[in-house]
N, C-alpha and C positions, 0 to 999 in steps of 0.2 A: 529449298523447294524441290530440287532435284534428288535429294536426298526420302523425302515425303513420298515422291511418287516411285522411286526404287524400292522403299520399305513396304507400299500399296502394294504394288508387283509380287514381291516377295509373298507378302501375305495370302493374295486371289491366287497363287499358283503352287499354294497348301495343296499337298497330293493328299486325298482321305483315304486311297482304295481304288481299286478299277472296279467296272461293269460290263465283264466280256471285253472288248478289248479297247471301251471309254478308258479313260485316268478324270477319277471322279475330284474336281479341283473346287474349294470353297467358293471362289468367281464362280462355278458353274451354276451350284447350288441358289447362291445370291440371286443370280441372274433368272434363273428357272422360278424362283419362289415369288422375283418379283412381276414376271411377265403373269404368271399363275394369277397373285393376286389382281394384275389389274384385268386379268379375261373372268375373274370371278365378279371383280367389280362393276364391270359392263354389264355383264350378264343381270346382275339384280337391277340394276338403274332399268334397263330395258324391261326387265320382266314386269318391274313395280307401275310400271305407264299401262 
């Protein structure tokens, strides 16, 4: 298991690139795409009432 969440780690803390002086890390992306979707999700639920 400890090993599972070392390889995790490893993987979210993929450098792609900086953004001025972010370090653009695949977790980042993950993270942002998933908040995104669920502020896009709300938004329709809401709007559709």
């Amino acid at each position: 298991m400890a090993d599972l969440v070392t390889w995790m780690t490893d993987l979210f803390a993929v450098s792609l690139g900086t953004v001025g002086t972010t370090t653009v890390t695949l977790g980042l992306i993950l993270s942002f795409s998933l908040v995104a979707g669920l502020v896009i999700n709300i938004y329709r639920r809401v709007k559709s009432r």
